[in-house]
KOLTIMAR-73691 format. One record per residue (C-alpha): x, y, z; residue number from 1; residue in three letters. Coordinates in steps of 0.25 Angstrom, whole numbers, plus 5000, padded with zeros to 4 digits. Each point is the difference from the previous one (the first is absolute). Last residue first. Layout:
<sites>
<site><x>X</x><y>Y</y><z>Z</z><k>NUM</k><r>Ala</r></site>
...
</sites>
This chain:
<sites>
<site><x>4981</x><y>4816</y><z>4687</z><k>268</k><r>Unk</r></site>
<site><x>5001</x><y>4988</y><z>4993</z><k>267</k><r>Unk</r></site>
<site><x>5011</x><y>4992</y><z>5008</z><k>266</k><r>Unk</r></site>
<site><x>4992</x><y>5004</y><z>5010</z><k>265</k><r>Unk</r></site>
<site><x>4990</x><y>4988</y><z>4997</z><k>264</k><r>Unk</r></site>
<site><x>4987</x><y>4999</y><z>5011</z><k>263</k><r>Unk</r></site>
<site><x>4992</x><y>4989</y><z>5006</z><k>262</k><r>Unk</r></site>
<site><x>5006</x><y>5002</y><z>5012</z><k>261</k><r>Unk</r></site>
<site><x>5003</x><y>4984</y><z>5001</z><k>260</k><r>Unk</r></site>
<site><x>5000</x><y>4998</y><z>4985</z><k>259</k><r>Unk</r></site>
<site><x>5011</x><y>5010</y><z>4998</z><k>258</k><r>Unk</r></site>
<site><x>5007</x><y>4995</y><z>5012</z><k>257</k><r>Unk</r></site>
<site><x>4999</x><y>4986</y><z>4992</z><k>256</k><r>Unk</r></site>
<site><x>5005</x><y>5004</y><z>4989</z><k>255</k><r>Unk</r></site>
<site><x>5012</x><y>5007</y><z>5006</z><k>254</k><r>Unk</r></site>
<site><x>5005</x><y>4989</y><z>5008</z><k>253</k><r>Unk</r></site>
<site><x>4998</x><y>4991</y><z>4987</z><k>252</k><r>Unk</r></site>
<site><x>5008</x><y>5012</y><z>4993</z><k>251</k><r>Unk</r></site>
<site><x>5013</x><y>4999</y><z>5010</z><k>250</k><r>Unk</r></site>
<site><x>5010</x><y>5010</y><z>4991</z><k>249</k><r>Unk</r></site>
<site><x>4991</x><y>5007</y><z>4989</z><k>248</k><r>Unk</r></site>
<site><x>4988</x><y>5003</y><z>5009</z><k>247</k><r>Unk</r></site>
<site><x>5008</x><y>5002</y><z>5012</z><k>246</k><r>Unk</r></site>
<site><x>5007</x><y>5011</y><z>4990</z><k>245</k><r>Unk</r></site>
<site><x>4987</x><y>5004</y><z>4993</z><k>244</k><r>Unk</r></site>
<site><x>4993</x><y>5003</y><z>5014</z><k>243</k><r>Unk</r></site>
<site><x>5011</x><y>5010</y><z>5006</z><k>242</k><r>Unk</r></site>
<site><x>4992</x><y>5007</y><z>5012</z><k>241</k><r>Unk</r></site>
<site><x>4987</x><y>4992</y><z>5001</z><k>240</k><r>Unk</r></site>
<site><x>5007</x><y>4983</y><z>4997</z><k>239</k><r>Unk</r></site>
<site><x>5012</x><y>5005</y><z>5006</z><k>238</k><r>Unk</r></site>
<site><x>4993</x><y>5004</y><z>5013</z><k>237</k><r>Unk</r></site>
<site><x>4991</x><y>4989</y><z>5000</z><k>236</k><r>Unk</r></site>
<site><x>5012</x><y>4990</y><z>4998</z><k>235</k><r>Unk</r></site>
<site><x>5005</x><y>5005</y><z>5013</z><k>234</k><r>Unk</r></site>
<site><x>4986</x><y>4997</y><z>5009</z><k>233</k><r>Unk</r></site>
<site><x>5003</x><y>4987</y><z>4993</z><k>232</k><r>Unk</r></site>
<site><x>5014</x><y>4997</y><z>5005</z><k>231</k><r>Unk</r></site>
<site><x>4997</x><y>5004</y><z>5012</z><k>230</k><r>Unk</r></site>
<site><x>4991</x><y>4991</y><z>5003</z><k>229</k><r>Unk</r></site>
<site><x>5005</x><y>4988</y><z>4993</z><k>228</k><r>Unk</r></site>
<site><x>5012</x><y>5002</y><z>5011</z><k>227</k><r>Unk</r></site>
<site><x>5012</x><y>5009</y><z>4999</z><k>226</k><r>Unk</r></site>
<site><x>5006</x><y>4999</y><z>4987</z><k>225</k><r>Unk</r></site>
<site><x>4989</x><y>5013</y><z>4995</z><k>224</k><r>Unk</r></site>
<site><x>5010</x><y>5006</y><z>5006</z><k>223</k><r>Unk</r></site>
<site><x>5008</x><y>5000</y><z>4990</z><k>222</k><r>Unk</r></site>
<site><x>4992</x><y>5009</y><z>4992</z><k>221</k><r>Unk</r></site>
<site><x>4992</x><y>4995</y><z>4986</z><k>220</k><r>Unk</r></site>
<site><x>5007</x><y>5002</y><z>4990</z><k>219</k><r>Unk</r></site>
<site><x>5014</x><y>4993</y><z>5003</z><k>218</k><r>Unk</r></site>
<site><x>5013</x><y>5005</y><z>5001</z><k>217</k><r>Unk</r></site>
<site><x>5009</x><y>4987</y><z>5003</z><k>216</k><r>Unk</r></site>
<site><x>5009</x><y>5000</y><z>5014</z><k>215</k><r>Unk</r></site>
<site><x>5000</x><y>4984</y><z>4998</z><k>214</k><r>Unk</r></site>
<site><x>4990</x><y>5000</y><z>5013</z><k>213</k><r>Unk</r></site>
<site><x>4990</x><y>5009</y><z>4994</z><k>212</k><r>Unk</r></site>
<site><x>4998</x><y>4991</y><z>4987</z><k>211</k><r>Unk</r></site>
<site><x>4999</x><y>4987</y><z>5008</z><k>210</k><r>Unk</r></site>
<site><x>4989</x><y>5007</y><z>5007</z><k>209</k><r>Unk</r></site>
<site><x>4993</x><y>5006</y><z>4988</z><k>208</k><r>Unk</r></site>
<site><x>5001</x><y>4985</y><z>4994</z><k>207</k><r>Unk</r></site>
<site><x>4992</x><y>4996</y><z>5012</z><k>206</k><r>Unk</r></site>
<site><x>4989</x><y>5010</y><z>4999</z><k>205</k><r>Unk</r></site>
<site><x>4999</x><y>4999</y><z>4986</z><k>204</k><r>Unk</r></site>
<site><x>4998</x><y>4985</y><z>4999</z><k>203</k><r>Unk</r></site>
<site><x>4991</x><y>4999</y><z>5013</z><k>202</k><r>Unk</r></site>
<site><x>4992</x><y>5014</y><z>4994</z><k>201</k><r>Unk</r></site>
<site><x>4996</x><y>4992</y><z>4988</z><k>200</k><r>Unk</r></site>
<site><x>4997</x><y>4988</y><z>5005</z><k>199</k><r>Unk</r></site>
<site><x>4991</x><y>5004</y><z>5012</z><k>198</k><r>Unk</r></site>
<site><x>4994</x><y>5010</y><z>4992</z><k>197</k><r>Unk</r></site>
<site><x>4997</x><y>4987</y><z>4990</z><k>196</k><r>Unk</r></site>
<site><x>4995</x><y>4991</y><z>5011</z><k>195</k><r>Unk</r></site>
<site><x>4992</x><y>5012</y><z>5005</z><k>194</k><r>Unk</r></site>
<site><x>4993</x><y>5003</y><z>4988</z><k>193</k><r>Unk</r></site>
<site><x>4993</x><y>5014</y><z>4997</z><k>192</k><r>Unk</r></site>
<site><x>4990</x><y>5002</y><z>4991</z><k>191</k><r>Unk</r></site>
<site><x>4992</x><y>5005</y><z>5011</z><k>190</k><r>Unk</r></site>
<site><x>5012</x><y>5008</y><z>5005</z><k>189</k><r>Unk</r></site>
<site><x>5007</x><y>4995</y><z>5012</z><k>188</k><r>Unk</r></site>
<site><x>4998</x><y>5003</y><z>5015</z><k>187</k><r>Unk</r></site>
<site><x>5017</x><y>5002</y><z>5003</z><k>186</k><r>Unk</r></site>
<site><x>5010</x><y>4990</y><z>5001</z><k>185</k><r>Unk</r></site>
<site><x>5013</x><y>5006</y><z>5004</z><k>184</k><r>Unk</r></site>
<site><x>4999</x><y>4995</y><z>5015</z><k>183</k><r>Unk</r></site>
<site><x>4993</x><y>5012</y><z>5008</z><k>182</k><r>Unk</r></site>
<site><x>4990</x><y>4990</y><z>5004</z><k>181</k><r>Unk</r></site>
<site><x>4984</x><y>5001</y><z>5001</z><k>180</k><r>Unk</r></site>
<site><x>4998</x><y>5001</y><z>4985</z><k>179</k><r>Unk</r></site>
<site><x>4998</x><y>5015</y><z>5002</z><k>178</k><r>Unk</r></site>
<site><x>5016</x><y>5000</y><z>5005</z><k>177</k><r>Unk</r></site>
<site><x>5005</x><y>5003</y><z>4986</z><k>176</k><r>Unk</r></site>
<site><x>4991</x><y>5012</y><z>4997</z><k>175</k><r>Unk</r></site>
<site><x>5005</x><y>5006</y><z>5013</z><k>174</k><r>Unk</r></site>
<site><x>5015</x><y>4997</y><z>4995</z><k>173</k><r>Unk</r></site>
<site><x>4997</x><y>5005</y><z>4987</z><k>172</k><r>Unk</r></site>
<site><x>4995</x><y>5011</y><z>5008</z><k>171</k><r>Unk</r></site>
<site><x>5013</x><y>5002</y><z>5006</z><k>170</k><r>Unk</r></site>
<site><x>5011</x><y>4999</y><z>4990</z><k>169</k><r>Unk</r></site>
<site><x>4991</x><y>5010</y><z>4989</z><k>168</k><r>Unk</r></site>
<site><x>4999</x><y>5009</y><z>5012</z><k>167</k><r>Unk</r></site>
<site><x>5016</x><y>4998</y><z>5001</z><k>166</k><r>Unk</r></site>
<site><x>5002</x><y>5002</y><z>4984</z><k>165</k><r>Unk</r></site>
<site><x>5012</x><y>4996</y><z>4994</z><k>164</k><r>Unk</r></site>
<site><x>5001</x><y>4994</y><z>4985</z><k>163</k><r>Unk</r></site>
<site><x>5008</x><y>5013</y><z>4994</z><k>162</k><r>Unk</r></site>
<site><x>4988</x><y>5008</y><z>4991</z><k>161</k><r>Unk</r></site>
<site><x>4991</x><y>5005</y><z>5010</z><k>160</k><r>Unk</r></site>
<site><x>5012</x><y>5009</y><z>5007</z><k>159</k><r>Unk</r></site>
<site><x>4989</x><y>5011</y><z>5006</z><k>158</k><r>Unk</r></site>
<site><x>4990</x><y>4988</y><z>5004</z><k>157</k><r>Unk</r></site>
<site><x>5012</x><y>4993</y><z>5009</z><k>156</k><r>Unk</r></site>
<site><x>5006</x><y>5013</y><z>5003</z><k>155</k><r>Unk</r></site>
<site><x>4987</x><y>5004</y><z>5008</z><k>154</k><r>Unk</r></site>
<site><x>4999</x><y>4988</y><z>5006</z><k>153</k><r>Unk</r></site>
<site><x>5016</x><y>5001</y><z>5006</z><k>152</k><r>Unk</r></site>
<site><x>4996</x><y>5012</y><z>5006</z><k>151</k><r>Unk</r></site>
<site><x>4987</x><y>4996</y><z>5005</z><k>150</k><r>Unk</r></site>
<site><x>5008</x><y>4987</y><z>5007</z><k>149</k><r>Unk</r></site>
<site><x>4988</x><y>4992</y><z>5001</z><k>148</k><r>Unk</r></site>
<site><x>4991</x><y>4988</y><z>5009</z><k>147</k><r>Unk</r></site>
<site><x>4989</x><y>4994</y><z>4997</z><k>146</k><r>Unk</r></site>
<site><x>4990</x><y>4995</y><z>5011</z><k>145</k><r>Unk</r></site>
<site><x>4996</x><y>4990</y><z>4996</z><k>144</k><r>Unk</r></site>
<site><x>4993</x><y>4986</y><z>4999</z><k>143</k><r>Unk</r></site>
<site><x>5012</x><y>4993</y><z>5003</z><k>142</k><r>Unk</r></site>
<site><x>5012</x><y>5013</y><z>5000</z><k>141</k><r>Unk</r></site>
<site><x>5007</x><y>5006</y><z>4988</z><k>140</k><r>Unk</r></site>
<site><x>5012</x><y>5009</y><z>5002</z><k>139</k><r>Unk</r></site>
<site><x>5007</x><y>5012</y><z>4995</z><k>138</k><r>Unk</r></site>
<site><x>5013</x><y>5005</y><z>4998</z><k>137</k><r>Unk</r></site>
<site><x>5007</x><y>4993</y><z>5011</z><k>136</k><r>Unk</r></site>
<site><x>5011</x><y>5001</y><z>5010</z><k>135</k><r>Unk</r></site>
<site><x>5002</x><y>4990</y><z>5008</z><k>134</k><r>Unk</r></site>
<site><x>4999</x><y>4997</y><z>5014</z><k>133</k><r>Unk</r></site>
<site><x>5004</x><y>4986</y><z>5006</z><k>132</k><r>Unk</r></site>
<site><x>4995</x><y>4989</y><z>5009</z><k>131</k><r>Unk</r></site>
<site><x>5006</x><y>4985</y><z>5001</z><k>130</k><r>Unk</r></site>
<site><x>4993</x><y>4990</y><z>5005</z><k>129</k><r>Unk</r></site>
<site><x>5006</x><y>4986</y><z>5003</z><k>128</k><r>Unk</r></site>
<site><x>4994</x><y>4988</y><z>5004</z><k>127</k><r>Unk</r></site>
<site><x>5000</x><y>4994</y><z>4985</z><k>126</k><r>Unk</r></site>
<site><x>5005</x><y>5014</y><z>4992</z><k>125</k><r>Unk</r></site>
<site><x>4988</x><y>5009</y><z>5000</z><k>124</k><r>Unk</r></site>
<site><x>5001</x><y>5014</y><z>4994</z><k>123</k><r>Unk</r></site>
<site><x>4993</x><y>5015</y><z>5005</z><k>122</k><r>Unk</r></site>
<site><x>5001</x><y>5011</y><z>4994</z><k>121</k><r>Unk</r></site>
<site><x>4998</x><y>5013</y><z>5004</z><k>120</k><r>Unk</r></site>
<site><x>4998</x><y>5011</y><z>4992</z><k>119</k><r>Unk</r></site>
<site><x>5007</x><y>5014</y><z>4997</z><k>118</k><r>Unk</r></site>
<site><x>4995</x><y>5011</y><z>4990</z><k>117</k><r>Unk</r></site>
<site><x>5005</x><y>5004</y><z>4987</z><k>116</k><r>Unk</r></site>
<site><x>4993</x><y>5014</y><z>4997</z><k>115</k><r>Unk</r></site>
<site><x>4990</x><y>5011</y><z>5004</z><k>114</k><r>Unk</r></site>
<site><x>4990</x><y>4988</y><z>5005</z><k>113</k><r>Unk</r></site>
<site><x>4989</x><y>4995</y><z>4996</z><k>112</k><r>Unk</r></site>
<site><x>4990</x><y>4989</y><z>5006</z><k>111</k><r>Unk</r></site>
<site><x>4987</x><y>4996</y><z>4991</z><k>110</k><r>Unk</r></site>
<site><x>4989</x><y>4994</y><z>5007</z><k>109</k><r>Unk</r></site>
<site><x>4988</x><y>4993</y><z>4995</z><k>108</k><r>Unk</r></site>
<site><x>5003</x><y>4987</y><z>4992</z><k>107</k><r>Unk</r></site>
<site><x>4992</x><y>4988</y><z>5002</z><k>106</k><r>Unk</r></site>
<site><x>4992</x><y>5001</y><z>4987</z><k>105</k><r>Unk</r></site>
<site><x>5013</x><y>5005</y><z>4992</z><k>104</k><r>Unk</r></site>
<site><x>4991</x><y>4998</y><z>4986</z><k>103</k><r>Unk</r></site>
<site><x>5002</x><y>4990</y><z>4989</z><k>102</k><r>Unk</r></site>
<site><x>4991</x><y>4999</y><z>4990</z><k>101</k><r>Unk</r></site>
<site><x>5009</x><y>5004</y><z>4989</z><k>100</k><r>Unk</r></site>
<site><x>5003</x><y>5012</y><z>4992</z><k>99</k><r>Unk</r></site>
<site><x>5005</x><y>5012</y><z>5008</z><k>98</k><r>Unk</r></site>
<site><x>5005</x><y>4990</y><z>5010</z><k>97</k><r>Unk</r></site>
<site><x>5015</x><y>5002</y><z>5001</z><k>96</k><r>Unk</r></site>
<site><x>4995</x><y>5015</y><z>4994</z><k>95</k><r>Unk</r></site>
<site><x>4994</x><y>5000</y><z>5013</z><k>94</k><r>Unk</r></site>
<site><x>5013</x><y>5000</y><z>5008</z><k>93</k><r>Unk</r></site>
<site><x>5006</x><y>5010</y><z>4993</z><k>92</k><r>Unk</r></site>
<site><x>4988</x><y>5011</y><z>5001</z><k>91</k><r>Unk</r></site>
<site><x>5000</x><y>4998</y><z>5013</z><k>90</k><r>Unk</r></site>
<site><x>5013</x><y>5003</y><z>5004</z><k>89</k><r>Unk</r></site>
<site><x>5000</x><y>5012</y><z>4992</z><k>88</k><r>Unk</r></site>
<site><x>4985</x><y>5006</y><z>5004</z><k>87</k><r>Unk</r></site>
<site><x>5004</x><y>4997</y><z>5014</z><k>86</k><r>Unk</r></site>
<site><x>5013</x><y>5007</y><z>5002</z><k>85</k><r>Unk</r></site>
<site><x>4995</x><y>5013</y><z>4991</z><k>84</k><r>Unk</r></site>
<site><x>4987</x><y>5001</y><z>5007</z><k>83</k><r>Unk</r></site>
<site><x>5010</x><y>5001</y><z>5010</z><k>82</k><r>Unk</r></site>
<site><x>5004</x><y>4993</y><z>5014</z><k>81</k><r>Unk</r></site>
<site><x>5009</x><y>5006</y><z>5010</z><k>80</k><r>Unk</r></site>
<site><x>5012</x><y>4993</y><z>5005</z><k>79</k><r>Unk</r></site>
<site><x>5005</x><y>5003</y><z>5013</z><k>78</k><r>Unk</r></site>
<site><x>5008</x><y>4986</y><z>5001</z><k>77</k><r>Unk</r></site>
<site><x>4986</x><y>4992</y><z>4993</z><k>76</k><r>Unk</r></site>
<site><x>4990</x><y>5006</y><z>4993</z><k>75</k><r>Unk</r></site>
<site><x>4987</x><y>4992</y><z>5000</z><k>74</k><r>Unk</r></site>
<site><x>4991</x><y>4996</y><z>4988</z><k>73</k><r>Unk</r></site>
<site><x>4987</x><y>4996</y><z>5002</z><k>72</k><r>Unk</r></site>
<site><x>4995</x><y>4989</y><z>4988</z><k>71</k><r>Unk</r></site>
<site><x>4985</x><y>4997</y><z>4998</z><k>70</k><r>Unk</r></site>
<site><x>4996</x><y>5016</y><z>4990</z><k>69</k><r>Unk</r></site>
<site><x>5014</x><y>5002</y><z>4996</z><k>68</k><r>Unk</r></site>
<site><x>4999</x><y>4986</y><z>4995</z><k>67</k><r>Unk</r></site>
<site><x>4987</x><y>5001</y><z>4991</z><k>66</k><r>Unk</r></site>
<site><x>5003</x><y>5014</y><z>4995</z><k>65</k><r>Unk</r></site>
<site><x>5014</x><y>4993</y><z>4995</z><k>64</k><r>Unk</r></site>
<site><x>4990</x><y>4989</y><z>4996</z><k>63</k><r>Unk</r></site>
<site><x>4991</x><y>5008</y><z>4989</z><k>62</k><r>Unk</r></site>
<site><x>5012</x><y>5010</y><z>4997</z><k>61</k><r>Unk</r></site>
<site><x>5006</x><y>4987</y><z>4994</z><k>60</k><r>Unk</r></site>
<site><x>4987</x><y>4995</y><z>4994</z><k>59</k><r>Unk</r></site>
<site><x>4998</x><y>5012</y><z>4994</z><k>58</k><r>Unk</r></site>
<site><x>5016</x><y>5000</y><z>4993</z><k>57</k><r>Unk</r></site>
<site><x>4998</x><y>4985</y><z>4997</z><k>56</k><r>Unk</r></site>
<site><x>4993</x><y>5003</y><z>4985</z><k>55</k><r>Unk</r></site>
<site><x>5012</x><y>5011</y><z>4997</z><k>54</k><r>Unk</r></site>
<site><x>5010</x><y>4988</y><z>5001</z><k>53</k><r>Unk</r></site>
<site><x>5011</x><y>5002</y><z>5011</z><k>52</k><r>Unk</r></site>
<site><x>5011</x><y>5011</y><z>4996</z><k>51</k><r>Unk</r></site>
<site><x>4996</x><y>5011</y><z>5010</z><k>50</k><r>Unk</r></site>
<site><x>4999</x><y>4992</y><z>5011</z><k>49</k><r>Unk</r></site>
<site><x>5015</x><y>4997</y><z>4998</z><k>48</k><r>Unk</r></site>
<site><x>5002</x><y>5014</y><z>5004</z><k>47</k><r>Unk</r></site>
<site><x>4996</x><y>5000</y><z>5014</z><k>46</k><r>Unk</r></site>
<site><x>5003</x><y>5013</y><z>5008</z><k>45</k><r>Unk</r></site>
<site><x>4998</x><y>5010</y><z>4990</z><k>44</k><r>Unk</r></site>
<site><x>4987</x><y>4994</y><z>4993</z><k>43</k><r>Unk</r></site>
<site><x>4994</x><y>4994</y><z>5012</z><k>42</k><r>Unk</r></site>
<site><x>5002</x><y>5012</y><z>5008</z><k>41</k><r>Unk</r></site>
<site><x>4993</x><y>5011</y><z>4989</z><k>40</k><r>Unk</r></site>
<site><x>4988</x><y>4987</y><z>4998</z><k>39</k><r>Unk</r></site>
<site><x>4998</x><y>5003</y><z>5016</z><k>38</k><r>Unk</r></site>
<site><x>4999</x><y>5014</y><z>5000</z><k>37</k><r>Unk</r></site>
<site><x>4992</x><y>4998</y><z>4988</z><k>36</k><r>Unk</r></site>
<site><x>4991</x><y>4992</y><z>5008</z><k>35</k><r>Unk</r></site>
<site><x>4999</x><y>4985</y><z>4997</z><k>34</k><r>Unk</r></site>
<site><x>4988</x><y>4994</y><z>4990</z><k>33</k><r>Unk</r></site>
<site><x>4989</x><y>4991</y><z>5008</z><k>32</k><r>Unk</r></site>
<site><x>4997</x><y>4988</y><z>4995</z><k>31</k><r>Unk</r></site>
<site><x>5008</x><y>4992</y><z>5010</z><k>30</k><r>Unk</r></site>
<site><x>4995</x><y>5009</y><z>5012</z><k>29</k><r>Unk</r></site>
<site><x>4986</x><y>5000</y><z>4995</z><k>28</k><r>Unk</r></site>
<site><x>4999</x><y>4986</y><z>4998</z><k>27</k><r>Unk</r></site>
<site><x>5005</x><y>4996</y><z>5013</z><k>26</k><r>Unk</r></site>
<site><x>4990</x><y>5007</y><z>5008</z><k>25</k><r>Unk</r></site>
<site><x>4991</x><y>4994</y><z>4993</z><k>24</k><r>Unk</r></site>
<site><x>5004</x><y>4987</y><z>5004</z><k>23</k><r>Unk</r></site>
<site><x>5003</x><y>5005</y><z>5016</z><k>22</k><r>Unk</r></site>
<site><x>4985</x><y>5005</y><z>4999</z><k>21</k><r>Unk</r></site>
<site><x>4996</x><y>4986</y><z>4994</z><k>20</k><r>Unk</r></site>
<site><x>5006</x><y>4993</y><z>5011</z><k>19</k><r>Unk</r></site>
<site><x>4995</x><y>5009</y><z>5010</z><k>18</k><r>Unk</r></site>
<site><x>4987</x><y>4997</y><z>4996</z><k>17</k><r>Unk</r></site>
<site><x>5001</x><y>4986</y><z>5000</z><k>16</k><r>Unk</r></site>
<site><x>5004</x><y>4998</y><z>5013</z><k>15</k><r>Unk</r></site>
<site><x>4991</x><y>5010</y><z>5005</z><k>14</k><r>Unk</r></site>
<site><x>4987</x><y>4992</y><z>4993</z><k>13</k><r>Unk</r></site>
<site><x>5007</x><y>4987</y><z>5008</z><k>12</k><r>Unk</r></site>
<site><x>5001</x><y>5006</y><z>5013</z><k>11</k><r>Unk</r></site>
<site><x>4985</x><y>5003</y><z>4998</z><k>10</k><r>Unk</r></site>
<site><x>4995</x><y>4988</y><z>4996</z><k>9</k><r>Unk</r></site>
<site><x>5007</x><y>4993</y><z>5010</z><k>8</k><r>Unk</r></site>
<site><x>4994</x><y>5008</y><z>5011</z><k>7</k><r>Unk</r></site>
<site><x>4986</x><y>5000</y><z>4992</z><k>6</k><r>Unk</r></site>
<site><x>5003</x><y>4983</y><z>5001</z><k>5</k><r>Unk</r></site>
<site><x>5002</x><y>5003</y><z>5016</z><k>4</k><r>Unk</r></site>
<site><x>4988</x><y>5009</y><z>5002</z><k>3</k><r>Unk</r></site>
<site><x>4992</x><y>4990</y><z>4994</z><k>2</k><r>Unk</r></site>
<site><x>5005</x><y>4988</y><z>5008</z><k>1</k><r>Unk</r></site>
</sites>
């Protein structure tokens, strides 16, 4: 009986070790600054970095180090992966979560390819299954892995300023599916309501679609029409990329982004 409770004790002791070497481990990665090779990317591949608040900026090279550090990337189509490719994608996915909580917990494969890149999908009409390819610029899978056009990521942090960005698309996406469901209704701020996210984003979302089916221009992209998913991974884009339109146009679904990421690009 002894040698069993020593077992235990043992097991336990390890447990707890490891736990506090991953902790610290962590820290340094989140405190530590980027290299300047790093800094040089960030400032030429992902402009809209360099508008966020000066008080975000350590915690945005905290996180990037912290996601290069639990995410492999994989070129796709002969593509090889850059420090120029990773630093990028990076960097726009952790400015989604530069000031929250939040983190890509299941995330730990990025694929890229050189460009557009075909997928199968696969639809379910009663009895009858109907399979086809399309051709996509990037794509979000349950608990990973996220999948991008390069081409079409690098043009979305180039062109910061239009309300399209596919790595914006994606992660919102991951984001999204942390509740369990990819269904528009993401883990919510602490000050944060569901009844009133459930209001406000109801209202937008079906006055988006009546929009988009009288031809209208609308802020946020018709494609948001597609489903409450869509919808959402769409308003994140508009909400980074051109934040005083979404703001002036839908500004609930504005206010209640800003309270999710915890962060106000109007006033960047």
């Amino acid at each position: 009986m002894a040698v069993f409770f020593f077992v235990m004790a043992l097991g336990v002791f390890a447990l707890i070790a490891r736990y506090w070497s991953n902790r610290q481990r962590l820290q340094r990665l989140l405190s530590q600054p980027m290299s300047a090779d790093h800094r040089a990317i960030l400032a030429e591949q992902v402009p809209i970095a360099s508008r966020i608040p000066i008080d975000l900026r350590d915690k945005l090279e905290g996180k990037i180090n912290r996601f290069l550090d639990q995410v492999r990337f994989t070129g796709c189509n002969g593509l090889e992966i850059t420090d120029e490719i990773r630093v990028s994608i990076a960097a726009q996915a952790c400015l989604l979560v530069v000031n929250s909580d939040t983190w890509y917990d299941n995330l730990t494969t990025v694929l890229v390819y050189p460009g557009a890149f075909k997928s199968r999908q696969t639809q379910h009409n009663g009895y009858v299954v109907i399979e086809r390819e399309i051709v996509r610029t990037g794509e979000s899978w349950s608990r990973g892995p996220v999948i991008l056009s390069w081409s079409h990521s690098q043009q979305g942090a180039a062109n910061d300023a239009d309300g399209h960005n596919v790595v914006f698309h994606e992660f919102a996406h991951q984001i999204d599916d942390l509740s369990g469901r990819t269904d528009g209704v993401p883990n919510l701020g602490p000050k944060q309501k569901f009844s009133e996210w459930a209001r406000v984003f109801d209202t937008a979302y079906n006055k988006h679609v009546q929009l988009v089916q009288k031809g209208h221009a609308t802020v946020i992209d018709a494609y948001g029409a597609e489903g409450y998913e869509e919808f959402f991974a769409v308003s994140v884009e508009v909400f980074f990329e051109r934040p005083t339109s979404l703001k002036r146009e839908e500004p609930e679904v504005y206010q209640q982004l800003s309270m999710l990421f915890q962060l106000d690009p109007s006033s960047w």
